[in-house]
C-alpha positions as CSV (number, residue, x, y, z in Angstrom):
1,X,129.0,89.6,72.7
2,X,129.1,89.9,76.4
3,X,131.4,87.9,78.7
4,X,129.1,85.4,80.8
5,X,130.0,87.4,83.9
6,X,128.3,90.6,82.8
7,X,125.1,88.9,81.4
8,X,125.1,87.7,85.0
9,X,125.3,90.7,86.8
10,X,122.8,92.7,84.6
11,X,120.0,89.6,85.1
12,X,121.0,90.4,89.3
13,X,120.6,93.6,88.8
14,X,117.3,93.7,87.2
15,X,115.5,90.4,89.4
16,X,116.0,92.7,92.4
17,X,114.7,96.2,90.9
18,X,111.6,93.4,89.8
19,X,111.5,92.4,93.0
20,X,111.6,95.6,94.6
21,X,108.7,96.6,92.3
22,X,106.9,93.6,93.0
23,X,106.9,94.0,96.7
24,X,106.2,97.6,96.5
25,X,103.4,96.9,94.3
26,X,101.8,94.5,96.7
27,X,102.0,97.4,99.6
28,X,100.2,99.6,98.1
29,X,97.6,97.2,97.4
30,X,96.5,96.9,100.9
31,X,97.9,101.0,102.6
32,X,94.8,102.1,103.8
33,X,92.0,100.8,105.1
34,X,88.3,100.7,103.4
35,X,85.4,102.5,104.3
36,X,84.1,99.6,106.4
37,X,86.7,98.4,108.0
38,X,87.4,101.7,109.4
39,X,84.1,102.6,110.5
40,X,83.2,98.7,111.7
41,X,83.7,99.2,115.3
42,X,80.9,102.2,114.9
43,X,77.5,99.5,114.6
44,X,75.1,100.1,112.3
45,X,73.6,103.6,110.9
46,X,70.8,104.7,112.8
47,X,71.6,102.5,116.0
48,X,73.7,103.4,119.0
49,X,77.4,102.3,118.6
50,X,78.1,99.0,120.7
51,X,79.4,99.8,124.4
52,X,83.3,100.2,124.7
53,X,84.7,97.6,126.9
């Protein structure tokens, strides 16, 4: 059996690489932006756009 200290280190070890993964995860969700949000700013098709301030 393991000694206490190594079953502690190796639960460290692994609650940050989950962690890392987690937060990575979450990122990557939300990197780009969508087709609307990009192209919000443009107004509606067929209209002109609005009038930069």
């Amino acid at each position: 059996m393991a000694s206490f200290t190594q079953i502690t280190r190796r639960k460290r070890t692994l609650r940050h690489k989950k962690a890392g993964r987690k937060r990575k995860l979450v990122q990557s969700k939300k990197s780009t932006a969508s087709y609307d949000e990009l192209f919000a700013a443009c107004g509606d098709p067929g209209k002109p756009a609005p009038k930069a301030e």
